[in-house]
C-alpha positions in Angstrom: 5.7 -24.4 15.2 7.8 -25.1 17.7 7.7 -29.4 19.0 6.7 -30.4 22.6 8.8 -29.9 25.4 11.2 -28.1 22.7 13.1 -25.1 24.4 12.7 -21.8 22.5 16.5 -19.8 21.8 16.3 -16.2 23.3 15.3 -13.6 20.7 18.3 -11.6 20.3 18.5 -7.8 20.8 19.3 -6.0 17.8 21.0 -3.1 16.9 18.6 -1.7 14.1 16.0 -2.6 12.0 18.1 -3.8 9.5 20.0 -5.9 11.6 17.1 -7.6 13.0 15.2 -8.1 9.4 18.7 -9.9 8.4 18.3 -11.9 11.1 14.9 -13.0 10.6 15.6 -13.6 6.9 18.3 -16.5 8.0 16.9 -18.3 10.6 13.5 -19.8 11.0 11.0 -18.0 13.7 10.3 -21.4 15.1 13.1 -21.9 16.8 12.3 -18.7 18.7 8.4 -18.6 18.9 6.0 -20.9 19.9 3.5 -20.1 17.2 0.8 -22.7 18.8 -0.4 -19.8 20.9 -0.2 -17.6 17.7 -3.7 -15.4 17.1 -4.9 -14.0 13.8 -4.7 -10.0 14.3 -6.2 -7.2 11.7 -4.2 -3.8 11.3 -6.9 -1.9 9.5 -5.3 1.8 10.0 -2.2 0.6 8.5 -1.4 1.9 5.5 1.0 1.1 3.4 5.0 3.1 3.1 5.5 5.4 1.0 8.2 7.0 -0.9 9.0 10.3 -2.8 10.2 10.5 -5.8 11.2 13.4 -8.2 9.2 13.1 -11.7 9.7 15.6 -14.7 7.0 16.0 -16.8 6.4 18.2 -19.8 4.5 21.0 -18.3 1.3 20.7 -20.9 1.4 17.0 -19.5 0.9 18.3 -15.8 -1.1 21.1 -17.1 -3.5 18.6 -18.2 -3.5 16.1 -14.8 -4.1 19.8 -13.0 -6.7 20.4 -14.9 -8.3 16.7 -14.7 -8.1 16.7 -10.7 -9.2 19.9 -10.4 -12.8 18.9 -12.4 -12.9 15.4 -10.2 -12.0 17.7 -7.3 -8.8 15.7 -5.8 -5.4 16.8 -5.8 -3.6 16.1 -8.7 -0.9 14.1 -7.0 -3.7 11.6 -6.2 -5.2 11.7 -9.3 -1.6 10.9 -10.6 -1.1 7.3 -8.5 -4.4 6.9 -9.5 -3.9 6.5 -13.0 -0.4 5.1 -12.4 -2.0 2.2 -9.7 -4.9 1.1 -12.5 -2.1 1.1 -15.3 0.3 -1.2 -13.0 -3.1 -3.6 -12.2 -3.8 -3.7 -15.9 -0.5 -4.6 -17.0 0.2 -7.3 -14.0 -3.5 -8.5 -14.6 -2.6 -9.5 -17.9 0.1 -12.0 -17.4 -2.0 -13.3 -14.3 0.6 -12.2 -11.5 -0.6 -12.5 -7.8 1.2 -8.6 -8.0 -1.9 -7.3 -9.9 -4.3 -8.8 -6.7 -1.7 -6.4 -4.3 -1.8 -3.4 -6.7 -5.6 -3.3 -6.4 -5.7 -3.5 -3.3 -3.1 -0.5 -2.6 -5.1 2.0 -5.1 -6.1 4.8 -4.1 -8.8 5.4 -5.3 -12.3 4.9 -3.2 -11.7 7.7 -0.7 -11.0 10.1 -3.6 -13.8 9.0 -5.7 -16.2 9.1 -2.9 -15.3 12.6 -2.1 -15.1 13.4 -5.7 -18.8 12.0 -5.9 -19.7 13.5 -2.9 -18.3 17.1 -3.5 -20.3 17.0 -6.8 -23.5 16.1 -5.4 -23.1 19.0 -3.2 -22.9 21.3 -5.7 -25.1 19.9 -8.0 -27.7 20.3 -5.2 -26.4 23.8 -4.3 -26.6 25.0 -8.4 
């Protein structure tokens, strides 16, 4: 928090995003900030990065995840980081890690279940 009558240094303009997060990394945002005024915000449309990756898998393997999705009615990518998120949470939950608290959060699964749920009380009430 930046001290009475202290004078802030001028946020330097930065050449990427990279540049700017090395910056922030090595010098303290108090020097440039006057965090007293600082406000609590919430982001709740942010979600969180993603990146794609390239997985083999023996094709009765995906056969099977297919075939799983397609019965819980969610594609089987989902369905996939589903069962990879509560894996990750089991395994971190077991040596007490503040990670397995962030990998629950980040699953995703409610929205899928909920349509999975929803989709089959549709039917059910169609049939």
């Amino acid at each position: 928090m930046a001290k009475p009558n202290q004078i802030l240094k001028p946020i330097p303009d930065f050449a990427s995003e990279t540049e700017e997060r090395r910056f922030w990394e090595t010098h303290d945002s108090a020097d440039y900030v006057d965090w007293s005024s600082a406000r609590p915000v919430r982001f709740p449309n942010l979600k969180p990065s993603t990146e794609t990756i390239s997985l083999r898998l023996p094709a009765g393997l995906l056969a099977d995840l297919k075939a799983l999705a397609n019965k819980q009615d969610v594609p089987y990518q989902s369905l996939l980081k589903i069962f990879l998120a509560e894996r990750v949470t089991r395994e971190w939950g077991a040596s007490g890690s503040r990670r397995a608290l962030a990998n629950k959060a980040m699953q995703p699964t409610s929205r899928a279940r909920r349509r999975a749920k929803s989709r089959k009380r549709s039917t059910a009430a169609r049939g």
